[in-house]
C-alpha positions, 0 to 999 in steps of 0.5 A: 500500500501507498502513503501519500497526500496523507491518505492510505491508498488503498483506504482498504485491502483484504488480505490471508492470515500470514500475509504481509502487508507493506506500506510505502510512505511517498509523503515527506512527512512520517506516518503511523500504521497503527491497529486500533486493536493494538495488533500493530504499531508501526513507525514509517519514516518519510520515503521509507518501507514497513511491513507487517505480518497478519497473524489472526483473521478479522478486520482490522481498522488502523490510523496515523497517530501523528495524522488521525485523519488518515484511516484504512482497513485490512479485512484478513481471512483465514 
């Protein structure tokens, strides 16, 4: 997935458990992907990669804690 003009893009994705999804920070600002059930919290510098690993099925809502207005979601299936 793609982070620029502050937004996630795609704002939503679905995925398998075990899968690994990547985020590419475009913007020259960081981002946060943070899971609002605490599933993960990851700090993107700007023009830099993260990834994560879905370990359990459901859907996942995250946001930016640095910029909240900027949301997604991963629906993972088993």
């Amino acid at each position: 997935m793609r982070i620029e003009k502050l937004g996630f893009t795609p704002a939503q994705v679905s995925a398998h458990v075990g899968d690994t999804i990547e985020w590419v920070n475009a913007d020259f600002i960081a981002h946060t992907a943070t899971a609002r059930n605490g599933a993960w919290d990851v700090m993107i510098p700007a023009n830099a990669k993260r990834s994560v690993v879905l370990k359990a099925d459901g859907t996942v809502d995250y946001y930016c804690k640095l910029h909240p207005n900027m949301t997604g979601s991963v629906s993972v299936a088993k």
